[in-house]
C-alpha positions as CSV (number, residue, x, y, z in Angstrom):
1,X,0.0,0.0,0.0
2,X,1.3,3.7,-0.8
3,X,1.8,5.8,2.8
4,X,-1.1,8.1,4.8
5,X,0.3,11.1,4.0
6,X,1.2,13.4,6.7
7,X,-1.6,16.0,5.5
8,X,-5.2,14.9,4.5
9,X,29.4,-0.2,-41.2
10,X,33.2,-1.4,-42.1
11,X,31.7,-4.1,-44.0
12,X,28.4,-5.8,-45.4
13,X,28.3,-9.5,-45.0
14,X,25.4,-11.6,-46.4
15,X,24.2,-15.2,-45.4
16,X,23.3,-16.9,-41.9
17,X,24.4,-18.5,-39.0
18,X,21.8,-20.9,-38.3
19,X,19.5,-22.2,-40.9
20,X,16.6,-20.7,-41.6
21,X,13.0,-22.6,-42.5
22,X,12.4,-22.4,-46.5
23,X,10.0,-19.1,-46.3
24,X,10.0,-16.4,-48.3
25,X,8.8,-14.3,-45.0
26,X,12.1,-14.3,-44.0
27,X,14.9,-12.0,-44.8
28,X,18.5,-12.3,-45.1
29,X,20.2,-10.5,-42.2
30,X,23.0,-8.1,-42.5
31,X,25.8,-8.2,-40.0
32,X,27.2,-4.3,-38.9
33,X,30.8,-4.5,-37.8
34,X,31.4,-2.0,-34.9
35,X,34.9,-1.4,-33.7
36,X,34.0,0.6,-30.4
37,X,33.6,-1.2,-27.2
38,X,30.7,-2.1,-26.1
39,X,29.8,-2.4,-29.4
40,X,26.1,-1.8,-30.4
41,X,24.1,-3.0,-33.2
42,X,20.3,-2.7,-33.7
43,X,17.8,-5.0,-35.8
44,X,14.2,-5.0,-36.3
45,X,11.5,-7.9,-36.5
46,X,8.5,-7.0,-38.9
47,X,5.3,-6.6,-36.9
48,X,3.8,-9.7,-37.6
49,X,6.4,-11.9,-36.5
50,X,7.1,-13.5,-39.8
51,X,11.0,-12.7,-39.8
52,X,13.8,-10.3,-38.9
53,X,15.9,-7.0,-40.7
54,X,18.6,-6.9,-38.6
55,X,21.7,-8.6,-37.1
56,X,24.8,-7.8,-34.7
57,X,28.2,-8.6,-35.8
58,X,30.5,-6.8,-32.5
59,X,33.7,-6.8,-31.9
60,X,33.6,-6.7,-28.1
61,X,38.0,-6.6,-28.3
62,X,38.7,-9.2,-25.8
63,X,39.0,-6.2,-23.2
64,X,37.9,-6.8,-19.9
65,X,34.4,-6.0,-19.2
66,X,33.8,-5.3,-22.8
67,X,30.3,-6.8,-24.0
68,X,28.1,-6.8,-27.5
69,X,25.1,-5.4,-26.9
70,X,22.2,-6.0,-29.6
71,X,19.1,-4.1,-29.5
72,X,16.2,-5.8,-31.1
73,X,13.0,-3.9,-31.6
74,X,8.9,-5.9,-31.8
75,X,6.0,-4.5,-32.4
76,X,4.7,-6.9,-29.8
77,X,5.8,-9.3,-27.6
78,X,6.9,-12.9,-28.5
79,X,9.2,-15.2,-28.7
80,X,13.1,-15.3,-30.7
81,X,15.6,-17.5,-31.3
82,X,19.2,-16.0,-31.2
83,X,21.7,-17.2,-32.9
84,X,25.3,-16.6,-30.8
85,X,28.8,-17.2,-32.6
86,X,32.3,-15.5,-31.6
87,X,36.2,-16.4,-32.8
88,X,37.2,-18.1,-29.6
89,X,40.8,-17.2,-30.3
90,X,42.4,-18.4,-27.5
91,X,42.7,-21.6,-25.6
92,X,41.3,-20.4,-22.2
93,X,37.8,-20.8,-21.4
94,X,35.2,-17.6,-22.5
95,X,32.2,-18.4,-20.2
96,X,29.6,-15.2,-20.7
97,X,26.2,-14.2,-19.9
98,X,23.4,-13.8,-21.9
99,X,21.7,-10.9,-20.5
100,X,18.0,-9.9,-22.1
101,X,16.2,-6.8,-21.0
102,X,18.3,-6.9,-18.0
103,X,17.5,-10.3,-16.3
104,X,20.5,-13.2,-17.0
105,X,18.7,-15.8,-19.5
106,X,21.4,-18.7,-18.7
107,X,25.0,-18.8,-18.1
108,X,26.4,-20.6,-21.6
109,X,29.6,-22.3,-21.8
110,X,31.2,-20.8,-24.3
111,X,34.3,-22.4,-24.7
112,X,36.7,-23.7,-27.2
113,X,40.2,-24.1,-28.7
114,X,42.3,-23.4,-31.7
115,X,42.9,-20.3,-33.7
116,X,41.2,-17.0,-33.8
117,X,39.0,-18.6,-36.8
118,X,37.7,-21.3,-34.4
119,X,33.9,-20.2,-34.6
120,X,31.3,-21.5,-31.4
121,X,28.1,-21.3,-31.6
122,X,25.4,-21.0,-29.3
123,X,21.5,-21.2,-30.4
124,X,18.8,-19.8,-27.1
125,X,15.4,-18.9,-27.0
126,X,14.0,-16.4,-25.3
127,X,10.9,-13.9,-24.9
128,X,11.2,-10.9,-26.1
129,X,8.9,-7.4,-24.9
130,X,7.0,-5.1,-27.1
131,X,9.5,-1.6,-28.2
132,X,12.9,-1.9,-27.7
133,X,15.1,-5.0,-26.1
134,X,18.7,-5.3,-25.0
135,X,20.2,-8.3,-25.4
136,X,24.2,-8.6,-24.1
137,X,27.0,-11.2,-23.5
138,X,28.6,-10.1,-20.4
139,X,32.2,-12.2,-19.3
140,X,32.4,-13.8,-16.2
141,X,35.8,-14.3,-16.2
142,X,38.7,-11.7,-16.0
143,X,40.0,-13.1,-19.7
144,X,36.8,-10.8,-21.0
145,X,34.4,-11.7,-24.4
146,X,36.0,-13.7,-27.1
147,X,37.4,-11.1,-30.0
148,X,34.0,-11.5,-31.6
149,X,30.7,-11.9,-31.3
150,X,27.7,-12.2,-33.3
151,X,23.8,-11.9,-32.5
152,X,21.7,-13.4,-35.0
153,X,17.8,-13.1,-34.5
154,X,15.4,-15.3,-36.0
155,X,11.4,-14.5,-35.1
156,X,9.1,-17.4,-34.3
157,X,5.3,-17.1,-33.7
158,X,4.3,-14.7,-31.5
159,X,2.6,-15.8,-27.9
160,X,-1.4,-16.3,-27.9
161,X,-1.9,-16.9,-24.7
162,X,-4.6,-14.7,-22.9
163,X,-4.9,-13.2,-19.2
164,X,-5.4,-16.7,-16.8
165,X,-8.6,-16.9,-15.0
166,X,-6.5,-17.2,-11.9
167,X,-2.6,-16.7,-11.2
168,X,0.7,-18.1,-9.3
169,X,3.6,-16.7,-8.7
170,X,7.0,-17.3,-7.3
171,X,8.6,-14.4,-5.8
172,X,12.6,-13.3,-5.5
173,X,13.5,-12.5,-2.0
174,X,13.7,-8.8,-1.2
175,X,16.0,-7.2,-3.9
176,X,16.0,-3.6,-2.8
177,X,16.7,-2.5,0.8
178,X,16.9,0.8,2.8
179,X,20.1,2.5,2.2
180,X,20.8,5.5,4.8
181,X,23.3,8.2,4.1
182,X,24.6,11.2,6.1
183,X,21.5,13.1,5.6
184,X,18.9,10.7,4.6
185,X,18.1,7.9,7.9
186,X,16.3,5.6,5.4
187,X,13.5,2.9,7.3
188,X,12.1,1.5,4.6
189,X,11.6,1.4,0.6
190,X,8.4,1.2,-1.0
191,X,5.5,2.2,-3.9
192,X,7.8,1.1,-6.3
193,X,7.2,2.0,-10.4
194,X,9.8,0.7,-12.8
195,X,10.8,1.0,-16.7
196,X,13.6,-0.7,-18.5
197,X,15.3,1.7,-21.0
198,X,18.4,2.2,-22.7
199,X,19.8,-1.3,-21.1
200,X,18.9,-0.5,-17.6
201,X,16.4,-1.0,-15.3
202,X,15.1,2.1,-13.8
203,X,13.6,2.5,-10.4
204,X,11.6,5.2,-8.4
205,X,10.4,4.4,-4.9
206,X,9.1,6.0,-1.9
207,X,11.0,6.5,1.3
208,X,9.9,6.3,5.2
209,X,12.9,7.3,7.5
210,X,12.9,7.5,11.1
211,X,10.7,9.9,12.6
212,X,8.4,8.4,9.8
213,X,8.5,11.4,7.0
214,X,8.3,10.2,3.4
215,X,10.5,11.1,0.6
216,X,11.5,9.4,-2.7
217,X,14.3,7.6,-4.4
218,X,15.4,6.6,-7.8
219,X,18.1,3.7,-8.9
220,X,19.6,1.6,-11.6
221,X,21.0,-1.1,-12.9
222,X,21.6,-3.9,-15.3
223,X,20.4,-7.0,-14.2
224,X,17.9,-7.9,-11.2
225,X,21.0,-9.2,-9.5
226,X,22.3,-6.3,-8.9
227,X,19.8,-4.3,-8.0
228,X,20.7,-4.7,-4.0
229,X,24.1,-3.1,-4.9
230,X,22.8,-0.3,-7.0
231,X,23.0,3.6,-5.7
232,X,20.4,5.2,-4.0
233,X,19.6,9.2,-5.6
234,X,17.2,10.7,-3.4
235,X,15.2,13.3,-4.9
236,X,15.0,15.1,-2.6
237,X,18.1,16.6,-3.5
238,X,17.1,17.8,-6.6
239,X,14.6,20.4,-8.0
240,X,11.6,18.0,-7.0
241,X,13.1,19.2,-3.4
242,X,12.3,18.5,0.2
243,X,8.7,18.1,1.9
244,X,6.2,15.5,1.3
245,X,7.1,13.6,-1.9
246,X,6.0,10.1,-2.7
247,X,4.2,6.9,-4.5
248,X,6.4,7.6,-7.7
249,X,5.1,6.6,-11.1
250,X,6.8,7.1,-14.4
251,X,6.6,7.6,-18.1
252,X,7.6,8.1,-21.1
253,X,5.0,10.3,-22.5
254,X,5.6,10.1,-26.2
255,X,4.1,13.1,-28.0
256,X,6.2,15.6,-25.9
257,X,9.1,13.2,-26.2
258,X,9.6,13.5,-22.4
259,X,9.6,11.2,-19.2
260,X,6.6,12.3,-16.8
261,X,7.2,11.1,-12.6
262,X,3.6,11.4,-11.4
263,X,3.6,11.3,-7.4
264,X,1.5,12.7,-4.4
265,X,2.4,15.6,-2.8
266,X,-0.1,15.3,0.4
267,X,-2.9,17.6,-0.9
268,X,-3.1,17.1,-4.8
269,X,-1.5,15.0,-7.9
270,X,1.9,16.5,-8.6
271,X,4.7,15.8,-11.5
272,X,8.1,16.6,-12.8
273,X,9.5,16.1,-16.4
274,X,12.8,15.3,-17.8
275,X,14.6,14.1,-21.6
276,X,17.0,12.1,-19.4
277,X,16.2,9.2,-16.8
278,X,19.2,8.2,-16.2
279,X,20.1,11.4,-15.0
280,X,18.6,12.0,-11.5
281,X,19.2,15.7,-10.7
282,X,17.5,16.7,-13.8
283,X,13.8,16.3,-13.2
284,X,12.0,19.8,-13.1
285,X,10.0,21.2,-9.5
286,X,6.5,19.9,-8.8
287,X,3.4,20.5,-10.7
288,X,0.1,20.0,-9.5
289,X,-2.6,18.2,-11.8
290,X,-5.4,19.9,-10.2
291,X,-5.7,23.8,-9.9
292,X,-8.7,23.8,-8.0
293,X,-7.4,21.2,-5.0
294,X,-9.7,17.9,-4.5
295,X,-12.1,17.8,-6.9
296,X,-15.6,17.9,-5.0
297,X,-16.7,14.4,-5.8
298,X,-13.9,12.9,-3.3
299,X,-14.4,15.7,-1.0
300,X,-18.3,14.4,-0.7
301,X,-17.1,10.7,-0.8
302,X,-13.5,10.8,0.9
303,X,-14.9,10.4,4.3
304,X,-12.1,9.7,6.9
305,X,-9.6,8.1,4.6
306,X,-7.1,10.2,2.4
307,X,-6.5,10.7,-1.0
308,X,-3.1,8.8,-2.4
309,X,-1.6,6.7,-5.9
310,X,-2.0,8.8,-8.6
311,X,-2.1,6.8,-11.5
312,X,-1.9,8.1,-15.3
313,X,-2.7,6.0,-18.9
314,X,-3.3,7.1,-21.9
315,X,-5.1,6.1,-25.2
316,X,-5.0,7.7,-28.6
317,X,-7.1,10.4,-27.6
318,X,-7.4,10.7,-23.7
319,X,-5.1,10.5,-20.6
320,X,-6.7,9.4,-17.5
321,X,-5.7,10.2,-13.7
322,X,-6.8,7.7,-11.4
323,X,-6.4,7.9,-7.5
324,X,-8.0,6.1,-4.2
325,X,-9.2,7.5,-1.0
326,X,-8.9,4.5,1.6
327,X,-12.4,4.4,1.8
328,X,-13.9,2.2,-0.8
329,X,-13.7,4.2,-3.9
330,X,-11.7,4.7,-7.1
331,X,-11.8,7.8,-8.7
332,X,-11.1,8.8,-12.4
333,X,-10.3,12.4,-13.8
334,X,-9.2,12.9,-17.9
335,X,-8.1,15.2,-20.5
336,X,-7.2,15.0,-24.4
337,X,-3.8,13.9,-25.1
338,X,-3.1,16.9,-26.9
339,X,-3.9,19.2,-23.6
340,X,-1.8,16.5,-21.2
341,X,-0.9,17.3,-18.5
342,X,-3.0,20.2,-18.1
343,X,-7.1,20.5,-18.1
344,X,-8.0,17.0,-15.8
345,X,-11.6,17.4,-15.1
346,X,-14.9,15.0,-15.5
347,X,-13.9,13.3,-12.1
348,X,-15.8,10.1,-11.5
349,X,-16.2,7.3,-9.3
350,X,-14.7,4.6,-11.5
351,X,-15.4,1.5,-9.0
352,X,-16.4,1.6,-5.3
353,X,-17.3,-0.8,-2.7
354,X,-19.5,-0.4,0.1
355,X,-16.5,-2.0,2.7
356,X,-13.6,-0.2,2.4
357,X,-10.5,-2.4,2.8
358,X,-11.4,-4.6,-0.2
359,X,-11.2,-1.6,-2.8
360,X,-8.2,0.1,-0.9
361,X,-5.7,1.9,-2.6
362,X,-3.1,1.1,-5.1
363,X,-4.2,0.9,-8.4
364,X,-2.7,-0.4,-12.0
365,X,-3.8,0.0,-15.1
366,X,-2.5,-1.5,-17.8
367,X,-3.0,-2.2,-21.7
368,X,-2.9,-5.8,-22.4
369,X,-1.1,-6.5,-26.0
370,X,-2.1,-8.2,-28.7
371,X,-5.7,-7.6,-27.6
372,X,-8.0,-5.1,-26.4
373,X,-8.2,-5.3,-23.5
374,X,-7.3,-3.3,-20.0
375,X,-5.9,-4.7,-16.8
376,X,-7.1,-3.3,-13.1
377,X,-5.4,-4.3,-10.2
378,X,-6.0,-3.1,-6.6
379,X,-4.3,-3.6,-3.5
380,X,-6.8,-4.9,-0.4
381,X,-6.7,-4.9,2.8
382,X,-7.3,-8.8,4.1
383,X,-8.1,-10.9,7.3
384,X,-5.7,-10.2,9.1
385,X,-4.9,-7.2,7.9
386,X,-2.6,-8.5,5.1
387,X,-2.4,-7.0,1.8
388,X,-3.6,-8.6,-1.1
389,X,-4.6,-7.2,-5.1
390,X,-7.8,-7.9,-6.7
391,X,-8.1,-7.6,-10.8
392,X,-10.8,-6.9,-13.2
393,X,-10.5,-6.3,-17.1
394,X,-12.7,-3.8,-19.4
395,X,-12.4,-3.2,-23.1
396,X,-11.5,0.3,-22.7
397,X,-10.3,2.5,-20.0
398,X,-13.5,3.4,-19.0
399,X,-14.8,0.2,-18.3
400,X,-17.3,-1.6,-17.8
401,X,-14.7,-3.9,-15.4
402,X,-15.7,-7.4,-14.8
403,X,-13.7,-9.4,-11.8
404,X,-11.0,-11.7,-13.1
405,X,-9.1,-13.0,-10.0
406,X,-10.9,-10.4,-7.3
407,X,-10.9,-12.4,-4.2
408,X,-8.8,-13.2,-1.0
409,X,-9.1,-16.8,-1.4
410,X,-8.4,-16.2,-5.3
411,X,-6.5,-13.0,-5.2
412,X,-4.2,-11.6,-8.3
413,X,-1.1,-11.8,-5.7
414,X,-1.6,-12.5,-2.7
415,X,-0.1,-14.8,0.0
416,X,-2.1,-17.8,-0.6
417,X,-1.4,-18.5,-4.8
418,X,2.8,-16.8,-3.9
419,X,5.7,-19.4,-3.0
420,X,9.1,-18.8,-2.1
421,X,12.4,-20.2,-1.9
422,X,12.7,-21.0,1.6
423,X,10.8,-19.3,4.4
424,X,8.6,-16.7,3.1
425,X,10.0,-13.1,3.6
426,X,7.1,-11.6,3.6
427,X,3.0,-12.2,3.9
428,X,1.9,-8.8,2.1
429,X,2.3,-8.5,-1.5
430,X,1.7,-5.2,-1.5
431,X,2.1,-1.9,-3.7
432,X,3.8,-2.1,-6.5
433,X,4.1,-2.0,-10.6
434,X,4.2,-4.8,-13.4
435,X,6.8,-5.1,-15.4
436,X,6.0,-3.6,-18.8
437,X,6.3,-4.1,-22.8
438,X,7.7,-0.8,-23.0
439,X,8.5,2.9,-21.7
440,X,4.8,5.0,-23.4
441,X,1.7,6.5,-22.1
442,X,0.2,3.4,-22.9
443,X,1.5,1.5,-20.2
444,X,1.1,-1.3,-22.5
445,X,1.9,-5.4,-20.7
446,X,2.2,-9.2,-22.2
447,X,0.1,-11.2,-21.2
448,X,2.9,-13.4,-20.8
449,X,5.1,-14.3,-18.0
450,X,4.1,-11.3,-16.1
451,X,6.4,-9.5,-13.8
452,X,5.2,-6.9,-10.6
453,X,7.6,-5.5,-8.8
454,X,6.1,-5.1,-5.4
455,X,6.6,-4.0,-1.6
456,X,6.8,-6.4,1.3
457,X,8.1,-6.9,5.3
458,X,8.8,-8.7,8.0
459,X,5.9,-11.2,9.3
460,X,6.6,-10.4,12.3
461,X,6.8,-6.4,12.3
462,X,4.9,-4.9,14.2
463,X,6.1,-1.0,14.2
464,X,3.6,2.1,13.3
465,X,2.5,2.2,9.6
466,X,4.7,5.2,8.3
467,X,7.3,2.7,10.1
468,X,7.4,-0.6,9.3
469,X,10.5,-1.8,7.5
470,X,8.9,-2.6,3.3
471,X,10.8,-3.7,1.1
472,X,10.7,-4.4,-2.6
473,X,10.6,-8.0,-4.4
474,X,9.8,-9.4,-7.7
475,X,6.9,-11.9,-8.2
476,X,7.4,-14.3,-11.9
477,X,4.0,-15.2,-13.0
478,X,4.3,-19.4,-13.0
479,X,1.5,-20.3,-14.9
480,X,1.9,-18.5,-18.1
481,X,-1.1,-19.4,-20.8
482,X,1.4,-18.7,-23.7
């Protein structure tokens, strides 16, 4: 759950690596020799998955921690086989990983002897994401890459799986911790929202510290495994400045060609802007959404709860602003694209429930590829007071919703369908973001072996809200329909 606030080309090579099926749907690749380190070639598959433009042929120079990196863009998520060959040129082992969109795929033996001409080759599939995807060898050993390698990507058919009528998951242990410095006396990390861009994973949170003030925090990093190590910015420092600052989401809001952070600033829906993500000290002051304050609707509904997680998506045409009030209702404002981020208005109850815990706070929405349909998750409030999220899908933004996995006993994460490795960290799966197809407005998802980052703590805490010690995990979606 978010926080109460405190107030209410060298050379053109032809032919293939790995045979191809007999097809006229697909295309010869071209292979781009770079000479920099990390070298960096790009390739594109068609949009109906029938066959590829584009191949990597990088010299990663046998320096060490030199890499090929291979960017491979879809028009929608599904499924690749790569094609891996390098000169081994050596006699000592070259053990890599293959990294895609920043998670490690496998660690493949690639090894071999003879001369530089010795070619290995190594053939993995893997899933690939609507937009833009990474894909990398990384060495493991100190010898660095071979002196060359070579991406080759051929598409297969694309997943048609749907949404499950129920889910499981397996969750990492906590992957991101509290990290105090000499001004910032961090308690926990929480309300995560989370892009992968440019190679790197990219991570906005909120912060509790001590005396129980919230703040916010951005890091990131390669690979999921090294998220715990990564370096904490807090905003704070920057033009977004100090005060009450938190439940982070971001953007990439395409038609401006800039990267929105939406958050709550205690009294209103608030948001920066940047052209760089990576870059932490450049995100511009606040902006509130709303001139006029609280729109009147969740003054007359609000009751004794507050108003938190701001929530933007956007179709062709409109952007929507969802938020909660922790007392049974979720509330929707909108405005053209064309006028974003200004002019919200038309505020409406979007879902309620007469009990307030079950429709609590929290809340996702997400366009589902390769159909039309919209994902709603929101976090709950369960026996025990453990947190849980329900789901619904609608064929537009709007609505209508109609429940998909909406119940404690068949929640859409919750403790009873999440297993761990070992002794559960954590019985909340709380407030969090799914991993997405891409960066857009759109907020566009697979269907597919879903991701969502999320929040959890201790079993066993028992310490004031604003001071119990979250943490952020990742669930894997285990029962995949594609």
């Amino acid at each position: 759950m978010r926080m109460k606030p405190l107030i209410a080309s060298a050379s053109l090579l032809t032919g293939l690596l790995v045979a191809l099926p007999d097809t006229a749907a697909y295309a010869a690749p071209a292979r781009y020799e770079a000479e920099t380190s990390p070298a960096v070639c790009t390739g594109t598959i068609d949009s109906n998955w029938t066959g590829y433009s584009g191949s990597g042929f990088c010299n990663g120079n046998g320096a060490v921690g030199a890499y090929g990196q291979f960017t491979v863009n879809v028009s929608a998520a599904g499924t690749a086989t790569l094609g891996i060959r390098f000169a081994n040129g050596t006699t000592t082992a070259r053990p890599a990983n293959l990294i895609v969109n920043g998670s490690t795929v496998q660690t493949p033996s690639f090894e071999g002897t003879g001369a530089w001409s010795t070619w290995i080759t190594k053939t993995v599939t893997v899933t690939l994401n609507a937009g833009a995807n990474t894909i990398r060898l990384d060495p493991t050993t100190s010898g660095g890459l071979p002196n060359i390698d070579y991406l080759d990507v051929e598409a297969t058919d694309p997943p048609t799986g749907n949404l499950p009528s129920s889910f499981r998951w397996s969750s990492s242990g906590a992957l991101i911790a509290p990290k105090s410095d000499a001004t910032h006396d961090i308690r926990a990390v929480k309300d995560p929202s989370v892009v992968y861009h440019d190679g790197r994973w990219h991570v906005f949170a909120s912060t509790t510290n001590a005396n129980g003030s919230y703040s916010m925090v951005y890091l990131n990093f390669t690979d999921w495994a090294q998220a715990g190590a990564a370096q904490h910015h807090y905003l704070d420092q920057t033009a977004i400045g100090t005060g009450y600052k938190a439940a982070p989401q971001v953007f990439y809001f395409a038609p401006q060609q800039r990267w929105y952070l939406v958050y709550q600033v205690g009294d209103n829906a608030a948001y920066s802007t940047t052209t760089d993500i990576s870059n932490p000290g450049s995100w511009s002051a606040p902006q509130r959404f709303y001139a006029g304050g609280m729109p009147q609707i969740i003054r007359d509904n609000i009751g004794n709860g507050y108003w938190v997680d701001f929530w933007v998506i956007c179709d062709s045409a409109t952007c929507y602003l969802f938020s909660s009030d922790d007392n049974g209702h979720l509330y929707r404002s909108e405005t053209t694209v064309a006028n974003f981020p200004n002019g919200f208005t038309n505020t409406v109850i979007a879902m309620q429930d007469a009990a307030r815990y079950p429709l609590w706070e929290a809340a996702n929405v997400y366009k589902v590829s390769g159909s039309t349909s919209y994902l709603l998750v929101i976090e709950a409030i369960g026996s025990g007071g453990t947190r849980y999220f329900r789901s619904w899908t609608a064929p537009a933004i709007t609505g209508p919703w109609q429940a998909l996995a909406n119940t404690e006993a068949t929640p859409f994460a919750g403790a009873g369908n999440v297993t761990f490795s070992g002794t559960a960290w954590t019985r909340d799966i709380s407030h969090g973001e799914m991993i997405r197809s891409g960066i857009d407005q759109t907020l566009t998802i697979s269907p597919c072996n879903i991701r969502y980052l999320y929040q959890g703590k201790d079993p066993a805490a028992t310490d004031p809200y604003n001071l119990l010690p979250w943490r952020l995990g990742l669930l894997t979606q285990t029962n995949s329909t594609c």
